[in-house]
N, C-alpha and C positions, 0 to 999 in steps of 0.2 A: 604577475602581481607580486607585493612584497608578502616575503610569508616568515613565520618566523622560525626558528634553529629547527631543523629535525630533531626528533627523540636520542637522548644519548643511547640507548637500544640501537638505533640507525649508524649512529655518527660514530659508537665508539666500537661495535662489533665488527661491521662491515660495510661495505656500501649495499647494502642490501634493501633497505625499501626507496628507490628510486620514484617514483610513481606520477613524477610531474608529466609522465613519459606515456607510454603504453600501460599503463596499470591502472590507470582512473576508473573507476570500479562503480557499481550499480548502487544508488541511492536506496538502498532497500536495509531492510531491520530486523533480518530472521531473528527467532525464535535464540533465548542465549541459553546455553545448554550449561550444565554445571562445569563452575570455572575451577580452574587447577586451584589446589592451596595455596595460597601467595606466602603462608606460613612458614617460617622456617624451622625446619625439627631437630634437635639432638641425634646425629646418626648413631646408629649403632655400630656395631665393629665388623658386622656380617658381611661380605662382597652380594652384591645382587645375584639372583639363582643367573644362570646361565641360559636357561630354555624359562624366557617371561611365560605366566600362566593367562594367556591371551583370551577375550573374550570368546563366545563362539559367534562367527558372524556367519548369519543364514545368506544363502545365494537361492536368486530368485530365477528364474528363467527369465530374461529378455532378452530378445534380437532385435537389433537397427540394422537398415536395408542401406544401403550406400552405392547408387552406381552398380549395381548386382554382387554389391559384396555383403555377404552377411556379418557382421558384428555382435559377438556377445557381451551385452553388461549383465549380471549375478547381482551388482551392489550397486543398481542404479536405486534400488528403494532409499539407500544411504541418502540421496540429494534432497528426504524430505527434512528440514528443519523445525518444523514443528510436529513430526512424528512422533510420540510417546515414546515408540521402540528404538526411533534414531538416539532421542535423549536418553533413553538407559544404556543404549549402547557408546554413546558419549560419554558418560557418567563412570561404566567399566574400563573401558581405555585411559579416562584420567586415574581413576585408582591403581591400577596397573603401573602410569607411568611415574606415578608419587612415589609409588612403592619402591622401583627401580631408587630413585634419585634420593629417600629415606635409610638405603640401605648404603648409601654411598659413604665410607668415614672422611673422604676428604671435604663434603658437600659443605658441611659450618664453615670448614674451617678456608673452602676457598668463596664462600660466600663473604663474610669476614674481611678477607683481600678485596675482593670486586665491591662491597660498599666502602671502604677506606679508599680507595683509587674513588670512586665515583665523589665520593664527600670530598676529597681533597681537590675536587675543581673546581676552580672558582669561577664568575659568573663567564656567560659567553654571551657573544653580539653579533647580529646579524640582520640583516635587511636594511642599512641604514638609507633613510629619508630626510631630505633636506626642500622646505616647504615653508614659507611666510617667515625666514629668519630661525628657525626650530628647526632643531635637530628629532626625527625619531627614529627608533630603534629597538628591534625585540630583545630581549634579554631574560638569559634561564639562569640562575641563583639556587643550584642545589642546595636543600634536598625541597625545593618547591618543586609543586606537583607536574605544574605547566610554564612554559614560557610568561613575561608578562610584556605588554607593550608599554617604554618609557619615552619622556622625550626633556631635552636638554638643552642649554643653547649653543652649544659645540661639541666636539668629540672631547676638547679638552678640557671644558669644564664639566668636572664629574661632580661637584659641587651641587649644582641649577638641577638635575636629575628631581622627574618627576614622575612618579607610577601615576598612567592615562587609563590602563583595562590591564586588569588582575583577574585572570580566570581561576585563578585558587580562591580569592575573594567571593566571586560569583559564584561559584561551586566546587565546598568544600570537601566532598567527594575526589575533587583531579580529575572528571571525566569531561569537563568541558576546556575547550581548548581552540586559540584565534586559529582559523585555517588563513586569513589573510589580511592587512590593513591599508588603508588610501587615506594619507592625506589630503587636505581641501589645497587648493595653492596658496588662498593668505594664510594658514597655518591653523586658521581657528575653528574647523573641524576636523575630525579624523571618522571614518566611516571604516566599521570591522564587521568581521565575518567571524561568528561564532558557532560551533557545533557541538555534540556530547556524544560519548560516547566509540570514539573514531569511528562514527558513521561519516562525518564531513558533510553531512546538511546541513550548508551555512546560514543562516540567519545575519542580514547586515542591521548594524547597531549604529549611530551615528552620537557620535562622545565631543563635547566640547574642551577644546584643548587647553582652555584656563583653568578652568572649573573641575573637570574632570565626569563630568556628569551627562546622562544622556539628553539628547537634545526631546526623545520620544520618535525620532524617524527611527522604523523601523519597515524591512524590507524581508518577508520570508520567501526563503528559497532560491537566495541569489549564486549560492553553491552545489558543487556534490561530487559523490566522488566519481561519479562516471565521466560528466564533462566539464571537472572542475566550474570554477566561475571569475568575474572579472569586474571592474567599475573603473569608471575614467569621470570623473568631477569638468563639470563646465567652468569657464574659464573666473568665470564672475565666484565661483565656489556659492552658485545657490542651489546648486541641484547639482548630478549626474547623472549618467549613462552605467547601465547595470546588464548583468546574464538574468534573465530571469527561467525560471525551470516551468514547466505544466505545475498550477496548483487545484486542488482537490475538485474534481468535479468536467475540469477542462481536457482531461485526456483518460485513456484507460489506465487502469492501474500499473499493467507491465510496461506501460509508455510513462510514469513518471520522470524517473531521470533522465529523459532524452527530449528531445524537440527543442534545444533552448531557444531563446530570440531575446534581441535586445530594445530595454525598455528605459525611461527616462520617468527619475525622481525627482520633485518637488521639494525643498527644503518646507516641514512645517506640513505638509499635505500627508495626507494616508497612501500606503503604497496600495490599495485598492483603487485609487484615482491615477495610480502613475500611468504613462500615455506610452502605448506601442512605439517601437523606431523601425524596427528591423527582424525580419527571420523566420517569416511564417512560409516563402521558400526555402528553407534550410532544410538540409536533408537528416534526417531523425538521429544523425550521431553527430550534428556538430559541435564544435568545442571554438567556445569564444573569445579573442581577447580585446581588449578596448582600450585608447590610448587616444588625448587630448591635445589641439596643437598648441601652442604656449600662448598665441593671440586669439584661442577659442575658435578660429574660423571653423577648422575642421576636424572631424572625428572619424578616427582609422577602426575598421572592427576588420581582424585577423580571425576568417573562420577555418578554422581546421577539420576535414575530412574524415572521422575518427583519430588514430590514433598513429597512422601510418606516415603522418611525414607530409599529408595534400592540402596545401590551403587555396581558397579565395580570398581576397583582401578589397575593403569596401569604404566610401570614402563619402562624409556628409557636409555638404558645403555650409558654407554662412545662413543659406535659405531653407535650410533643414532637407536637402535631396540628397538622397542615395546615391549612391552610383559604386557598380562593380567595376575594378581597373582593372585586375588580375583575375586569372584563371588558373586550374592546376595546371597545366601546362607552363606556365610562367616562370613555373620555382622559385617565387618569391617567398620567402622564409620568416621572413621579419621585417617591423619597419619601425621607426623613430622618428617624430617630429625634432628641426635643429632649431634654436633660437631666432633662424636665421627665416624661418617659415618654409625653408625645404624638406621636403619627406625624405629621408634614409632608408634605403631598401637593401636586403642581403638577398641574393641571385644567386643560386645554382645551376642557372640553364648554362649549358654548356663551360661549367664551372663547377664541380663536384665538391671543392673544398671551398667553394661560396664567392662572392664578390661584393662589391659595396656599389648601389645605384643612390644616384641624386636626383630627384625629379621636383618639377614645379605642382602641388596638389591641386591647385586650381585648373590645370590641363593637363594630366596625367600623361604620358604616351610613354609605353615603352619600349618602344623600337628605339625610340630619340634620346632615351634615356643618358645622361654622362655616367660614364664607367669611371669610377671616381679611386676605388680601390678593384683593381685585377686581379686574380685569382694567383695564390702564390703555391709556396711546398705545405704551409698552414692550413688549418682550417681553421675559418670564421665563424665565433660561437655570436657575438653582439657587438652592435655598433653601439656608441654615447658622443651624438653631437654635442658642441659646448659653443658658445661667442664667438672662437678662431681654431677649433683644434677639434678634430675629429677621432675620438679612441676604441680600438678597435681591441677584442681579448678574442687571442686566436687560442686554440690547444694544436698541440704539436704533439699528438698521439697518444694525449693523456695530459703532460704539463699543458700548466697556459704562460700568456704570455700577452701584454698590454703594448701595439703599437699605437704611434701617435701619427697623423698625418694634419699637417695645415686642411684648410677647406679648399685650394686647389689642387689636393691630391698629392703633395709631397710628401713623401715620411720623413718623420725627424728620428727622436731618440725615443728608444723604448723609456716605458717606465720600470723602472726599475720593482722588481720584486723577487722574494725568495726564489732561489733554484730549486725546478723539480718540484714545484708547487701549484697550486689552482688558486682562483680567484675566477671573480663571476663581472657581471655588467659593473658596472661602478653607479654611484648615485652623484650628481651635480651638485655641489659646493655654491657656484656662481663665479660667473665669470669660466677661464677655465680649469678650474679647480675641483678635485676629485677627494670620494670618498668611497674606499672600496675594502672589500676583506682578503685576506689572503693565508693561508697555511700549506706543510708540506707533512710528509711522512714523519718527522723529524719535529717543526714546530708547530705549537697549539695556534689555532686560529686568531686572529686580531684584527681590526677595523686601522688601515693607512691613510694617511693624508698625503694626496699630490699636488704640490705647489708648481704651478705648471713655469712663471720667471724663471723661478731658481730652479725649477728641473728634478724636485729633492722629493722622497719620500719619507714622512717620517711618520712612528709607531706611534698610534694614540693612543690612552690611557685605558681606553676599551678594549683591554687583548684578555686573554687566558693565561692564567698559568699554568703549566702543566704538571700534572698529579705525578706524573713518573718522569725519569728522566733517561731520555734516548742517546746521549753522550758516547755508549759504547756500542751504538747500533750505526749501521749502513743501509743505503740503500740502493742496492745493485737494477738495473735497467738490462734486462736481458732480452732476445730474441730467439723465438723458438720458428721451428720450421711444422706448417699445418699439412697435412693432407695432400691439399693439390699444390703444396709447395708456396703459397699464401708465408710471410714473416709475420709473426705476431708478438709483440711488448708482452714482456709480465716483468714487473717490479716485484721484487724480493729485498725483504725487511729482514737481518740477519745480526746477528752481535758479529764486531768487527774479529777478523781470525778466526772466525767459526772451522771447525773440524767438517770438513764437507767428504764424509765418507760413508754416508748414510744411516749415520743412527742417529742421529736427529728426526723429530717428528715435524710435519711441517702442515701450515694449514692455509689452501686455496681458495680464491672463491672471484667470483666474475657473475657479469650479470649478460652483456650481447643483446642489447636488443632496444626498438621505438629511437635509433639514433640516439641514446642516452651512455654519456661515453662516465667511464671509473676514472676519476681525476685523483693524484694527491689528496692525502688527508690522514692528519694523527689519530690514532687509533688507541691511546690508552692502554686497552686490555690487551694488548699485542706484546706488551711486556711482560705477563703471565706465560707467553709461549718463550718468548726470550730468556726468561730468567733460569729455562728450560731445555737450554740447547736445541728449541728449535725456531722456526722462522713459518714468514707470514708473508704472502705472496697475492698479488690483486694481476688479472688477466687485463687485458686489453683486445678482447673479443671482436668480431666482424659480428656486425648488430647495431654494435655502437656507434657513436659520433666523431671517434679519434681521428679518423684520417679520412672525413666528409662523406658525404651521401653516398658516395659510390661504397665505400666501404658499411654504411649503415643497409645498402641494399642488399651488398654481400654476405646477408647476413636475415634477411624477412624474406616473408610469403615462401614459394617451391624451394628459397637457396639458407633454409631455417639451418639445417644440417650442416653446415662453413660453422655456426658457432660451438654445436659439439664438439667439431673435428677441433677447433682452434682449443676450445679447453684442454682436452684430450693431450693437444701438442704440449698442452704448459705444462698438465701432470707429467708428464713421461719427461719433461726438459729437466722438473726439479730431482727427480728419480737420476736421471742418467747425469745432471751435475755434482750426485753427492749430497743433496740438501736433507733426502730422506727414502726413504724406500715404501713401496704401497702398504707392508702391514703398519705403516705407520703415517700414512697420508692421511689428512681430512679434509674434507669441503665443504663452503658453506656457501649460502646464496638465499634471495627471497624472493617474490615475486615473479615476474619473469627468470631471475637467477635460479628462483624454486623449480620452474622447469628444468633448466639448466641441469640443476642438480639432478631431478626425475632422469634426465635423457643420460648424464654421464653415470648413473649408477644401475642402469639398467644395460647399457650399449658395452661397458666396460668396468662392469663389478667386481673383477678380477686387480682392481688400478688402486682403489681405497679402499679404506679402513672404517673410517666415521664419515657420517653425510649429515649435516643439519640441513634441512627445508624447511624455509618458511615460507606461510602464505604463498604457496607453490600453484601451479596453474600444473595438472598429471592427466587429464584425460581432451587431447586436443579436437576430440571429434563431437564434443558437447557443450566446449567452453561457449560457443558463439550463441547458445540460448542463454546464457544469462547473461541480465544488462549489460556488465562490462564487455564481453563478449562481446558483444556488438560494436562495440568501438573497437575493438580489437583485431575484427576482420583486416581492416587495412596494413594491418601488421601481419598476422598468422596467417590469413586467408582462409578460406570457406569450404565446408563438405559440401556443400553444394556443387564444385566447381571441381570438377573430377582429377584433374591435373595437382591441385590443392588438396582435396580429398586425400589421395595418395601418400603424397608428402606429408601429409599430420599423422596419418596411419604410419607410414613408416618412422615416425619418431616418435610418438606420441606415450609417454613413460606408462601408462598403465597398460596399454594395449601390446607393448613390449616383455612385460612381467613373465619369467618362462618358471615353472614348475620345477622343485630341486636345484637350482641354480643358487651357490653361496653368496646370498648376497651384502656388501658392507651394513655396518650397522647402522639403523637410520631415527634421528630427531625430529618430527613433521610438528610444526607448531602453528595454530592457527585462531583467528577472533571469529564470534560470530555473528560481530557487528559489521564484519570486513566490508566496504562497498567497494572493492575493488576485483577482489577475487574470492567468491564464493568457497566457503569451508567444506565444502561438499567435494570436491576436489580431491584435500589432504584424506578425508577419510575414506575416499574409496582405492583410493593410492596405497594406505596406512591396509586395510581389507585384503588387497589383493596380496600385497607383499608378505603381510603376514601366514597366510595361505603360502603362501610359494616357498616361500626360503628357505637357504640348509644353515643359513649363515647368523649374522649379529642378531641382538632385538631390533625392533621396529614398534617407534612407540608414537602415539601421539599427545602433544599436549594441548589442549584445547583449552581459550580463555573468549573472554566476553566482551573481547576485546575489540579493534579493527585492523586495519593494514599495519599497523606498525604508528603511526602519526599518531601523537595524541595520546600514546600509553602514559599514565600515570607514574611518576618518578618509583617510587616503591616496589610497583610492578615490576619495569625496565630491573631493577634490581636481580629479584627471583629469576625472571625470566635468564639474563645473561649469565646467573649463577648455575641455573639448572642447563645451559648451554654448555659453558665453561668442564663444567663437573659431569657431562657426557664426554665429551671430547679428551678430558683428562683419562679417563678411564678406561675409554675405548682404544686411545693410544700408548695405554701402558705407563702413564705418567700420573696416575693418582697417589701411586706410592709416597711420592719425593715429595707432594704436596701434602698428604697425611702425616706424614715426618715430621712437620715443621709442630702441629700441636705443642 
């Protein structure tokens, strides 16, 4: 789906809430427990005590039986949310951790920085869609709260620009926020997906794109964060094709965010009349996607198997019949309707870094299939058929890269884009002309036009400018050696002639994991570490997608432990080249990366300094009961399944926590709207550690918030500041920042 910019929180700290991935989270609305002060105070001059005055957290007796293994959890009470006693114990922990970050003297004053970099960026652009002659496109305009959807009638007239859905308008709060938008094909609907509160329960709105005004089709529950959601518009744009979720009454409560199935809207009709299509054999974690042929004949639904990488793919003719072509077995990964009324299929059978299938939709077969692109040293992230040209965006281990191939399978000339950069699917122009985004470490994001005669790409007036200037930065492409001898990418962001003798501090972070690979991308606040003598480094983990499924495998279920080791190999790489040494190392990560973190500060505490987690996933032998969980099995696997079982116990960061052990100093921050990853998590992680440790604080900050998506501009503020103003501190560099007063 088109979705709009990530939270500058996501995009400027680190690639840290990835979540289109393995992270799609339970539809659910715990109880919100008191939110940190968002307020910013006058510090005082004091340094924070040394040994925090930590709450007292009671340990309860419980044992889980596992395969004849006993298991104790003490702070499984922690997992209630609407507990009184859990809320006061939330409640002490935020006081605790305010107190820390009050006591901090640089905390104003690098708060101050981090909103002057954030204010000085101007607007950014992303998702663009081109549909009945109309340009649209999300667009964030600090210091607005949320993204807003515009539309235009080219990239280059910035003139025609028209705000279509203002979720700051709608609620002036900043807690509601588009999770996704589809335009109609003649251009004169747009249908959004609106949520509050980063729970991602979307609600689809249907907006006329002259007017700007609701048409009254309204669709609840066509979102969420567990198995996300989708819409594909018939061809005629008088209806579509939608996710629909269980609504009240039709399933059990713990089965709300699951069981989707796809359902079809009536333009003008109530969505209580809309008519079943598809998915009442679907198995309870699937994740849908839906996608229209350009002559309406037929409609592709792409089900996904949770979370793990397995789909089905399902195909409805002109006569409104289903029919299943693919199976997991198939490894068909994606598909695209071409102008031309052939289906585009991405293959990984016998092709780990993917292939490109042409097939006729009307008689499917894929034995017969033409192999149209063969699997190269690439991997193949999206295909975009066009009129005569077929373009394909590989990553090449982290960068991308745009081939072009005729429709008999020739390649021509790449298109040209920044070195060392990403960019994602491109959106259709017409005819075969592109419109696509692209940035690197180095430049701010922008939306490019490719003229496909002349071969030329050029910058449209829809870019960023960027708030800092990286002119005297580099970015070095290194290889570390893992474990079992595995080579693994880490980019290192450095001022040019850096002092590489280890007093520099430096700050890591990686995610591994659901094939979701760390592409290029400006980072803004990265310049705070720069201006710092130190450097900022992004992994390229086995988990991810950099070097295709085989590598994405090398990396889930029993062979989890490949993304430790591979972290593990980056810290020790920047250590032993000079970049910085462990009392002066930090790492950060979210989500899946929050495990990451759990696992590297637990396995080798002795390697850093500062750890930020967020929205972290810490007790692997329980995750799988809560909703997300459950999509997630196909990723981490199951204590059920004893061979699995094992393997999560052997890595699983809380059940690793040893007594006396100095452990680095740790940031847990968490929503407890999250429908992604239950907050229950961070705090019994935050419980244990504190308990244990000889070493840093261990603090949590807990808000009311969700995964990361959807924070509030203001918030994103505080939050990066009270980030920032940890990590300064911890690595000995508040000083130089208090200085500047």
């Amino acid at each position: 789906m088109n979705r709009p910019p990530r939270t500058l929180l996501s995009a400027l700290l680190a690639p840290l809430f990835l979540g289109c991935g393995g992270d799609q989270g339970p539809a659910v609305t715990p109880a919100q427990p008191t939110a940190i002060s968002a307020t910013a105070t006058t510090a005082p001059s004091a340094a924070p005590p040394k040994a925090l005055p930590y709450p007292e957290t009671a340990k309860r007796p419980v044992t889980n039986e596992y395969h004849g293994v006993k298991v104790d959890d003490p702070y499984q009470w922690l997992e209630a949310p609407k507990d009184p006693e859990v809320e006061r114990w939330i409640e002490a922990q935020n006081k605790v951790t305010r107190a820390y970050f009050d006591a901090l003297p640089a905390r104003r004053v690098l708060r101050d920085r981090v909103k002057a970099i954030f204010g000085a960026i101007t607007a950014t652009w992303s998702g663009p869609m081109q549909h009945g002659g109309k340009l649209f496109v999300f667009k964030w305009q600090p210091p607005q709260q949320q993204p807003v959807l515009v539309t235009q009638k080219s990239a280059d007239d910035v003139a025609s620009e028209r705000v279509l859905v203002d979720p700051n308008v709608i609620d002036a709060t900043g807690r509601t926020t588009i999770d996704w938008a589809e335009p109609s094909p003649d251009g004169k609907k747009v249908a959004v997906s609106l949520s509050v509160g980063g729970t991602e329960n979307g609600t689809v709105h249907v907006y006329d794109t002259e007017t700007g005004k609701e048409t009254g089709d309204v669709v609840p529950y066509a979102n969420s964060g567990t198995a996300g959601g989708s819409l594909s518009w018939a061809s005629d744009s008088k209806g579509f094709h939608y996710t629909r979720h269980p609504h009240a009454g039709e399933r059990k409560p713990e089965d709300m965010g699951f069981f989707q199935q796809v359902y079809f809207h009536k333009l003008g009709t109530k969505a209580a009349d809309d008519t079943y299509a598809l998915g009442k054999d679907f198995p309870r974690i699937a994740e849908i996607e839906l996608k229209t042929s350009e002559n309406g004949k037929f409609v592709l639904a792409s089900v996904q198997n949770g979370d793990g990488g397995e789909f089905w793919h399902y195909l409805r003719d002109a006569k409104g019949t289903w029919a299943r072509f693919a199976d997991i077995p198939d490894k068909i990964t994606e598909g695209d309707f071409g102008p031309d009324g052939k289906l585009y299929l991405i293959s990984t059978k016998g092709a780990p870094r993917g292939k490109v299938l042409r097939v006729d939709p009307a008689k499917v077969d894929l034995a017969k299939a033409e192999v149209l692109v063969p699997e190269s040293e690439v991997t193949i992230e999206s295909v975009t058929p066009t009129k005569t040209k077929l373009y394909v965006v590989d990553l090449a281990g982290g960068p991308s890269q745009i081939r072009v191939f005729d429709l008999k399978g020739k390649q021509e000339e790449n298109v040209p884009i920044l070195p060392v950069s990403s960019t994602y699917k491109p959106a259709v122009l017409g005819g075969d002309d592109l419109i696509f985004s692209n940035t690197s470490f180095t430049e701010p994001g922008a939306l490019y036009v490719y003229r496909a005669k002349e071969k030329k790409v050029t910058k449209t007036p829809l870019a960023s400018k960027a708030p800092v200037s990286f002119d005297d930065a580099e970015v070095v492409r290194e290889t570390c050696t893992s474990k079992d001898g595995t080579k693994v990418p880490i980019n290192i962001v450095r001022k040019k002639g850096a002092k590489l003798d280890g007093s520099g501090a430096a700050l890591l972070t990686g995610y591994g994991g659901y094939g979701v690979s760390q592409k290029p991308g400006m980072r803004p606040l990265a310049r705070l570490l720069l201006d710092r003598g130190s450097a900022y480094a992004v992994a390229n983990l086995r988990g991810g997608g950099e070097f295709g499924e085989a590598w994405h495998l090398a990396g889930n279920l029993t062979r989890k432990q490949n993304v430790f080791d591979d972290f593990y190999a980056c810290a020790k790489h920047l250590v032993d080249s000079g970049h910085t040494r462990p009392e002066r190392l930090a790492i950060m990560g979210g989500s899946n990366g929050g495990l990451l973190m759990g696992a590297a500060l637990t396995q080798h505490p002795e390697m850093y300094r500062a750890v930020v987690s967020m929205v972290g996933i810490y007790d692997m032998l329980r995750v799988e009961l809560s909703p997300n969980g459950a999509f997630n099995v196909t990723e981490f696997g199951s204590v059920k399944d004893p061979a699995q079982f094992k393997a999560l116990l052997a890595y699983s960061p809380l059940h690793n926590v040893k007594d006396g052990v100095k452990y680095p100093s740790v940031l847990f921050t968490t929503g407890a709207d999250d429908p992604r990853v239950e907050a229950w998590q961070s705090r019994k992680m935050v419980a244990r550690l504190q308990a244990a440790t000889s070493g840093g604080p261990v603090m949590l900050r807990a808000s009311s918030g969700g995964h990361g998506g959807g924070t509030p501009f203001d918030e994103q503020i505080e939050q990066v500041s009270d980030v920032y103003s940890f990590l300064f501190r911890e690595l000995g560099i508040e000083d130089q920042e208090s200085s500047k007063q």
